[in-house]
N, C-alpha and C positions, 0 to 999 in steps of 0.2 A: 467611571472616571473618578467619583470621589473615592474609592475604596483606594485608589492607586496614588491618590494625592497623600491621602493619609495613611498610606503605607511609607510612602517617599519623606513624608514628615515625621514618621516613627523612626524609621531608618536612618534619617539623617540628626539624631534626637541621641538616639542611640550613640554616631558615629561620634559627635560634641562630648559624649560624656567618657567616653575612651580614650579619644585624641585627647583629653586633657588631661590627663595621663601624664602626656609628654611634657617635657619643658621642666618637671618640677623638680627632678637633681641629674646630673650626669651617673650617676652609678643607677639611676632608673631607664635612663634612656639610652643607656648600653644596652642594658641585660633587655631592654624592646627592643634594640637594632637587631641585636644579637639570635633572640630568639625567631623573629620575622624573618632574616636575611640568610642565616646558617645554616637552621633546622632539619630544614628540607635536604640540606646535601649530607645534613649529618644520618636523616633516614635510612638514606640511599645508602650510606658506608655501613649501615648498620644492615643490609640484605647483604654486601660483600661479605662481610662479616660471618652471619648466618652459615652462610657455606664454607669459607675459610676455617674459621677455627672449627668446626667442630666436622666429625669425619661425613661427608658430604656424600648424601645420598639423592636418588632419583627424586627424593617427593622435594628435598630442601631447592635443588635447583629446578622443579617446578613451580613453587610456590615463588619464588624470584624472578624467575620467568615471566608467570602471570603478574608478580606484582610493576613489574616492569613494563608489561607490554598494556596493562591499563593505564598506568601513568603518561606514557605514549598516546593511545587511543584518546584518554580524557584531555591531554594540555594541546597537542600538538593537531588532535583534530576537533573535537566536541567544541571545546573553547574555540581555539581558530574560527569554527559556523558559526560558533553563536554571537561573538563578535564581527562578522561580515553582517549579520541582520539586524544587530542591534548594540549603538554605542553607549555607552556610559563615561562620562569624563571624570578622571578621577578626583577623589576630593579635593585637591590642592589646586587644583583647577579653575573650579569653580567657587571657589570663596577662603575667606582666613583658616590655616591650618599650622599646626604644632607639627611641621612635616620634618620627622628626622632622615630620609632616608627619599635618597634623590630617584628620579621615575621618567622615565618618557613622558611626557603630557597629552603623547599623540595616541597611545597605548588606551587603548579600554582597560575599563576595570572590571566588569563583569563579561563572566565570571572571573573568580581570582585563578591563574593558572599556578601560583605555588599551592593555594590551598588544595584543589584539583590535585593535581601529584601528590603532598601528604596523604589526601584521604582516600586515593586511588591504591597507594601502598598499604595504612593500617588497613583497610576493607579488606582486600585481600589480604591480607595477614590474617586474621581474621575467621576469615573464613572458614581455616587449618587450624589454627592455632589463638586459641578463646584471651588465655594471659598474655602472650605478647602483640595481640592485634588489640587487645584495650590499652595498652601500654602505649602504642602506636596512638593510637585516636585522642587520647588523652593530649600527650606530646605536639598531635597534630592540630588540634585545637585551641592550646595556649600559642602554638606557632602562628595560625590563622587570627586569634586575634587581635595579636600583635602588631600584623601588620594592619590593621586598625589605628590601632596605639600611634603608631609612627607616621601615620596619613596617608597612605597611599590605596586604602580600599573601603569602602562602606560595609556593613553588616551582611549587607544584602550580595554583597559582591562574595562574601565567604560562607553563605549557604549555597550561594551557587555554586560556589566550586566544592563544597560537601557533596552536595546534588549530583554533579556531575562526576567525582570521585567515587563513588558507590554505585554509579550508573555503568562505570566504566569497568570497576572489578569486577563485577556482576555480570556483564556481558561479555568480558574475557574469560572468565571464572566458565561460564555458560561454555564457550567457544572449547575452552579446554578439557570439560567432561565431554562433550561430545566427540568432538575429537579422538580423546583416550577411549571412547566407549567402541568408537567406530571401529578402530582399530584390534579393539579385542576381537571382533566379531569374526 
């Protein structure tokens, strides 16, 4: 019990020195909304992309494919469970927050399901392709903790959804050699 109290006191230690971040000019707490709020949908144009411009073969729209249907897997299911077992109320919640960016209050926070989708996309990217899946993770990680920044998740709420994004490429990743393997056979 104590490791979890002082975890929960690190975490929230942590979440004070991010969340104050905010507030300190308008052209900072844009480029936090911005980055927390966007990002993720900007990922996702960037798999359209992938395929679009450039002559679109079987592996590119696999790889969109899988990164897709992790992204699925981890926000729409993994998250969903793990929020039915276990709530988290999000930081604005439960005490004084720098909150730029307005949230459900009814909504768990853990895990974070935008950072889930980012990291379920770079992962898989990833996987294939070494430069644009660090590219990805990178992007996906100033997004995640951003939404820090702007009060809407704890520390702890965006390793979980790392956790879970990686959990989720990996077992679709998994699903999809097997699959292709089987069918060779």
């Amino acid at each position: 019990m104590m490791l979890s109290i002082e975890l929960i006191d690190f975490d929230y230690r942590i979440f004070k020195f991010l969340n104050g971040f905010a507030g300190i000019s308008p052209t900072l707490d844009f480029t936090f909304v911005a980055l927390a709020e966007y990002v993720m949908f900007l990922m996702i144009a960037g798999f359209a992309l992938f395929i679009l411009l450039k002559k679109s073969d079987r592996s590119r729209v696999s790889v969109t494919l899988q990164a897709f249907a992790a992204a699925f897997l981890g926000r729409a299911v993994i998250v969903s469970i793990i929020r039915i077992f276990f709530f988290r109320a999000r930081p604005f919640v439960s005490g004084v927050v720098n909150q730029l960016v307005a949230h459900n209050p009814a909504e768990a926070s853990f895990p974070s399901g935008h950072t889930t989708v980012m990291f379920a996309l770079a992962f898989s990217l990833l996987f294939v392709n070494r430069k644009w899946g660090a590219v990805y993770l990178i992007i996906a990680l100033i997004s995640a903790f951003s939404r820090v920044v702007v009060g809407v998740h704890f520390p702890m709420d965006i390793l979980g959804g790392i956790l879970v994004g990686l959990l989720s490429a990996i077992l679709v990743r998994w699903l999809f050699v097997f699959l292709f393997q089987k069918k060779q056979k």
